[in-house]
Structure formats: C-alpha cells, structure tokens
N, C-alpha and C positions, 0 to 999 in steps of 0.2 A: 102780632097776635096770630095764633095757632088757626089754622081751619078746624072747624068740628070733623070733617070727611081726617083729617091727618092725626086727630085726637083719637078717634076711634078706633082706626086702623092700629096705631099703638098701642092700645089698649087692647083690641084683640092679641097682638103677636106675643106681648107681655104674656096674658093668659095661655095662648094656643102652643107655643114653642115648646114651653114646660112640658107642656102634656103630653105632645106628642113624643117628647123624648122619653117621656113614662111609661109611655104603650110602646114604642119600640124596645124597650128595656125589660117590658113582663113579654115579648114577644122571645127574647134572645136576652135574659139576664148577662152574659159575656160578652155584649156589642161593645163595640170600643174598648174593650179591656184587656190584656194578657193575660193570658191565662199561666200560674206558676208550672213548671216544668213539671212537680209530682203530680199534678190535676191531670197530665195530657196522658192519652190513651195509649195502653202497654205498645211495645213494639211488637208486629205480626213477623213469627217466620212460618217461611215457605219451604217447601220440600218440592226436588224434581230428580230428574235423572239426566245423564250427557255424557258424552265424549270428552276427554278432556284434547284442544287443538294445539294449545299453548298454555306454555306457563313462562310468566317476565317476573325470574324471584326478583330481581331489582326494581321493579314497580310493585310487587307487590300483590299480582294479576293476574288472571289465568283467562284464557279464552273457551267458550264451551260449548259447544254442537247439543244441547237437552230437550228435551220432550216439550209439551205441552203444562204450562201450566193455570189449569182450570181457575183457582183462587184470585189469576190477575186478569182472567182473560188472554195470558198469551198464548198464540198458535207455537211449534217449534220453531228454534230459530237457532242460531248461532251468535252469542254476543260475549263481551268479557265483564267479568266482575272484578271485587278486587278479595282479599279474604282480609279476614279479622285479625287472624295471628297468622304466621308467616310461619310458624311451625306446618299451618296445613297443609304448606308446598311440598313437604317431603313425601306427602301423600298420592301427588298428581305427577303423571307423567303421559305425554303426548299419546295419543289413541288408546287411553284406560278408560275403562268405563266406570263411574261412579254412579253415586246416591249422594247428594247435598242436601244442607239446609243453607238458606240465607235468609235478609231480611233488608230492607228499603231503609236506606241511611242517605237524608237527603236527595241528589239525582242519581245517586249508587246503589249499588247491590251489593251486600257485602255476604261474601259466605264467615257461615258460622258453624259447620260441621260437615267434614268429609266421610263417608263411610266406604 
C-alpha cells in the first residue's frame, strides 16, 4: 500500500513536469530542437585592411598584419585565415597591402574577396 505523502508527490510531478516543459517552450519555442539549416541566420562578412606576411598556396592560407576590426571587437593583430578559392592567392604577395572581405566559417576565417 502506497503512502498518501508518495501518492501526492506523483500526482503533483504528473501535473508539474508537463507544464513546466510548456513554459520553458513559450519562453524559447527552439529549446531542444534543431533548428533546419535554411531557418539559421545569413552568414556575416567582414571587411578590413593588412599587410599581406605569408601566403601557404599549399594550405590554402595566407598570414595577415590588418587593422582593427570594430564589427568583432578585434584590436590589430597579426593572424592567418584560409581563403575561399584559391584563385585569390594570385592576388597576395608578401608585403602588398590589401582590402578583404571574409566571414566566420566554424573556428576559421575564410576570406571571400581580395581587392
């Protein structure tokens, strides 16, 4: 035979669980959910300027001395990305100074336009 204290308590969680999984669900309709790939939010590019210090056409990568750039918060810096097409390499050579676009692909940077 059941205690009334252990009938109760189940009968509260029965009602209580539901619900609160209702109100966390009108709080963030997408909680537990994936969300399909066309729903996810466009890709952001970024524009800066740099030096170019390296280019590795075998990786695919270029190393770059660039300004600041406000949109991500970064101070200047020196780091390498990798580009998009590999056409763009023919654009970069060691100490040229450009105008890029890239865009945050995973923990990469990928450029998507040299000028």
């Amino acid at each position: 035979m059941k205690s009334p204290a252990i009938i109760a308590i189940s009968t509260l969680l029965t009602v209580a669980v539901p619900a609160m999984v209702q109100a966390a669900e009108m709080k963030d309709p997408h909680a537990g959910h994936q969300m399909p790939a066309e729903a996810k939010a466009e890709t952001r590019t970024y524009k800066a300027s740099g030096v170019v210090k390296k280019v590795d056409a075998a990786k695919g990568s270029v190393t770059l001395a660039h300004g600041p750039v406000a949109e991500l918060k970064w101070p200047a810096m020196t780091m390498g990305f990798t580009v998009k097409d590999k056409a763009l390499l023919g654009k970069l050579a060691v100490d040229k100074k450009i105008d890029f676009e890239f865009i945050e692909q995973g923990k990469s940077y990928v450029i998507t336009a040299v000028k």
